[in-house]
N, C-alpha and C positions, 0 to 999 in steps of 0.2 A: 566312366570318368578317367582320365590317360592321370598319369604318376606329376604330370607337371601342375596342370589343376589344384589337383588334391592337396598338393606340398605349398603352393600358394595360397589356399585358404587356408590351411593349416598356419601359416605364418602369417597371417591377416588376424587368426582369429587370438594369438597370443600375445599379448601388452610386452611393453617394452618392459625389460628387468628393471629399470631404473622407476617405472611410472607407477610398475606392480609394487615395490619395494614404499614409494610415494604411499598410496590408497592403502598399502597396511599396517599405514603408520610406524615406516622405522628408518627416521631420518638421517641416522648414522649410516643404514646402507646406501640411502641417495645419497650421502656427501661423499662415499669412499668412490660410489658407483663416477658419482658427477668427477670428480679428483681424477680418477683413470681416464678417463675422456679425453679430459685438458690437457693431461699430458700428452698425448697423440696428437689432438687437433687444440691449437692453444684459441684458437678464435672461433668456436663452437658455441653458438650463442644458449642453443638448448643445455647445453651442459653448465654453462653460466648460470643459466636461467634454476635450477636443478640444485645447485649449489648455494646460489641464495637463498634459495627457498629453504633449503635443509637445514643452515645455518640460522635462521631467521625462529624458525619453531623451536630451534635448540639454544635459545635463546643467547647466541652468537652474534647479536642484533649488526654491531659495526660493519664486521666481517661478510654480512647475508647481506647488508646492504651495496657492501662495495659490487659483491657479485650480481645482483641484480642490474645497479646499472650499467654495470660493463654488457650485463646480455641485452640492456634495453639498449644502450652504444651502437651495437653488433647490427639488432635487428633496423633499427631507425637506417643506418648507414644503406643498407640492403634493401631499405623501402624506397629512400631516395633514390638512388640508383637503378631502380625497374622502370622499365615503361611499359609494365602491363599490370593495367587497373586491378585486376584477377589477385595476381601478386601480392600488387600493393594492397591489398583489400584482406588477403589472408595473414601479413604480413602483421598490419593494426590489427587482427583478433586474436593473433603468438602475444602483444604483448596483455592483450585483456584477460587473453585467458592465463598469465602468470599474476596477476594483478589477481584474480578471483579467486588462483589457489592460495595467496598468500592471506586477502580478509577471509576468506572461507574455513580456512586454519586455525587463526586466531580469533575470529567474532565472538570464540566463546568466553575468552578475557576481557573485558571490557576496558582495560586499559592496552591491552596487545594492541588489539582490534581495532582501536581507535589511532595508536601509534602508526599501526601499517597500514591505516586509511591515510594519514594526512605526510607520510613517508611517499606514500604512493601518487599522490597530486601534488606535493610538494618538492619532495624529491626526484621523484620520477618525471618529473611532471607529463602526467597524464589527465585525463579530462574522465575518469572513471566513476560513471554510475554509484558501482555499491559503497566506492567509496565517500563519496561524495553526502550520500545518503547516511551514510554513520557518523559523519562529520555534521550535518545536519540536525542531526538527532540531538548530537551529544550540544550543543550548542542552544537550541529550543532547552535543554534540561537543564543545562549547568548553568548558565549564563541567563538562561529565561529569555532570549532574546528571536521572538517569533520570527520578526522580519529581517534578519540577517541568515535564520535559519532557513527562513523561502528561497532568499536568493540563492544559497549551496541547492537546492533541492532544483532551481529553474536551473542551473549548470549541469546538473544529474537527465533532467528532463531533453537537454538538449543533445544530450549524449546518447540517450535511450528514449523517444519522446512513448514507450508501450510499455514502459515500466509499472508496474501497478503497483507496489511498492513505494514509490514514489512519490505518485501521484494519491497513494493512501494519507502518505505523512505530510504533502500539499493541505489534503484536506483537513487533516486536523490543525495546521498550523493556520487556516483561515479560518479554521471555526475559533481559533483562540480570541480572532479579530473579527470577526464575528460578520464576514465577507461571506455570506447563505448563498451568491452565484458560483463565487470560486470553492464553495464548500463542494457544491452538489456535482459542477462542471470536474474536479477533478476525483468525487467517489465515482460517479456515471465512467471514466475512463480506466477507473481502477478497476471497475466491476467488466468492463466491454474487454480488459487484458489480461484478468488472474486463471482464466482457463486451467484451476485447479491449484494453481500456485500459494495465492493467499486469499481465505476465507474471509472477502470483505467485510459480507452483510454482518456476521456473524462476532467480528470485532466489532464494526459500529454499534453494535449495541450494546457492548458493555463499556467504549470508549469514553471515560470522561471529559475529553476533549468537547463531544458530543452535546454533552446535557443540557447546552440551552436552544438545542435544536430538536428536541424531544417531540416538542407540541405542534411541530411544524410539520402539516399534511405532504409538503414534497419530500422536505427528509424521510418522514416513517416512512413512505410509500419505497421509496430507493432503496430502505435497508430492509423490508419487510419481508422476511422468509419464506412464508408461507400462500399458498396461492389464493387467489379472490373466489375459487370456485367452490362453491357451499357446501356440495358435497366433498370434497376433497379438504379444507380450509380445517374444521374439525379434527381431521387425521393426523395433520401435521403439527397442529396445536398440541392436540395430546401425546405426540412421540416427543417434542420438544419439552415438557412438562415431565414427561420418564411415565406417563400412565399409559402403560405397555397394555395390561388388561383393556381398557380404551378400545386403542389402537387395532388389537387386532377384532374386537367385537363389531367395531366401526367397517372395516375394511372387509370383515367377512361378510357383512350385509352390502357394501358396497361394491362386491366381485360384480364382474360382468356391466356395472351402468356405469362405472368412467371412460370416457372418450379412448383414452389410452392405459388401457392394462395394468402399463408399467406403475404409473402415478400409484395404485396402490397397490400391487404387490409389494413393490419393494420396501415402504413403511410400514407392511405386512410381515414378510421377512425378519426383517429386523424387530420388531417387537415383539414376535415368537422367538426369537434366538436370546433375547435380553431378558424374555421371563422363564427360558428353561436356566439362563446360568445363575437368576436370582431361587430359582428352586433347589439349586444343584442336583438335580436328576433328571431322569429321565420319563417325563409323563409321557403315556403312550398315545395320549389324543394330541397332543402339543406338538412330541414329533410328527404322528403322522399328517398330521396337518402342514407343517413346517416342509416336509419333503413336496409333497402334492403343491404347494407354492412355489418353492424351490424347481419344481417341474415346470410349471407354467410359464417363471421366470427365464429359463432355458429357451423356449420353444422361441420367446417372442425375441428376445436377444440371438436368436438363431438368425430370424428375420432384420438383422439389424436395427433393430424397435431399440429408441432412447426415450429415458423420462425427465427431460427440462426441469418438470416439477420438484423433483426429487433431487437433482444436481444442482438445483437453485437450494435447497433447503441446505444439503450437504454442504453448502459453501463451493462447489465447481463449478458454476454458472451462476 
């Protein structure tokens, strides 16, 4: 590998001082870092962008705001002015992606969070998903008012239409109103986008939004965890109930005659590891057994072997 290489990924692979100072939470260094910038380059929208943000978590709110939109100024200017899609297309995801570090910062305040969602469409005006979405939320709660709460969410939907998030609080805001097509239509699209993101099935069923949807064969069927196959259906009942002993008595009788391996090993797995730490030791048939699964586990994920089953149960599929 020649010396030019190397010192290029080398520098590829080290974050910007300003980004890394960002992610380890120490806002004072991005405001002094963002501050030096400016003085060099006074129209640096990144540094703008850097400085708002810093001031905004430092609860500087005015002053975080000014900077913001002077960097959303910057970038907008620089978007009109391209005539290449490319450009312009990276140009609107600089300002989403400051929009997402600043609710992403404060979500955990619920009044922050909600401040610099509606700062964010309001001020900014931006047409931004997450924000839209907490705006939504806080509006179905406070106010109790479902159908104003959908429309924020169809705004959110058209900005992102693979949100699942989204389309989760879609569907509880029509099961308020008690709309069983828009219920189903918008869990079905929550579950087809969470690829791990948000555990649909597994909120739906403790959702009270839910409950008068209980008895209703398409609903259960949609949020139902666990598989229809008779031999398998048993196994996942009992890990989901915590009867680990079950689980793995179940699955050691059922090694070898499920279609796919995986579907029981891995609620195998798992309820041998849940009853060594409810023992707090070390049983020597528990472990050896937990390893020899653990092996098998291996082999077949070696083969790039997935278990549906078990990613549906998990909440990832």
């Amino acid at each position: 590998m020649s010396a030019d290489v190397s010192e290029t990924e080398e520098a590829l692979d080290q974050l910007d001082p300003i980004e890394d100072a960002w992610l380890q939470q120490e806002p004072e260094v991005v405001e002094k870092l963002a501050k030096e910038r400016l003085a060099k380059t006074p129209d640096d929208a990144q540094s703008h962008a850097w400085l708002g943000l810093a001031l905004c978590v430092s609860a500087k709110t005015a002053a975080g705001q000014a900077a913001l939109k002077k960097a959303f100024e910057l970038i907008r200017v620089a978007e009109a002015k391209s005539s290449d899609a490319d450009e312009k297309h990276i140009l609107t995801w600089e300002l989403h992606g400051i929009a997402n570090r600043l609710v992403d910062t404060l979500a955990e305040n619920p009044t922050l969070g909600l401040g610099a969602a509606q700062f964010i469409i309001d001020g900014l005006k931006l047409e931004h998903a997450p924000s839209l979405r907490m705006m939504s939320e806080d509006v179905a709660v406070r106010e109790g008012d479902p159908i104003k709460a959908a429309g924020l969410l169809k705004r959110a939907l058209v900005v992102d239409a693979t949100d699942p998030e989204s389309h989760y609080l879609a569907a509880r805001l029509f099961a308020r109103l008690g709309k069983k097509p828009q219920v189903l239509s918008h869990l079905q699209k929550a579950l087809d986008n969470a690829a791990g993101t948000i555990a649909v099935r597994t909120l739906a069923r403790f959702e009270p939004d839910f409950d008068g949807f209980r008895k209703d064969a398409e609903f259960t069927a949609l949020i139902d965890l666990f598989p229809t196959d008779a031999l398998l259906r048993p196994v996942y009942v009992a890990l989901d109930g915590g009867d680990f002993a079950t689980v793995a008595e179940r699955c050691a009788a059922a090694a070898g005659s499920a279609a796919n391996a995986l579907d029981v090993l891995y609620p195998w797995r798992e309820a041998l590891e849940l009853l060594l730490d409810q023992e707090s030791g070390d049983d020597p048939a528990l472990v050896t057994t937990l390893e020899r699964v653990q092996g098998d586990i291996e082999a077949h994920e070696d083969l790039e072997e997935e278990s549906p089953v078990y990613s549906r149960f998990c909440g990832d599929a």
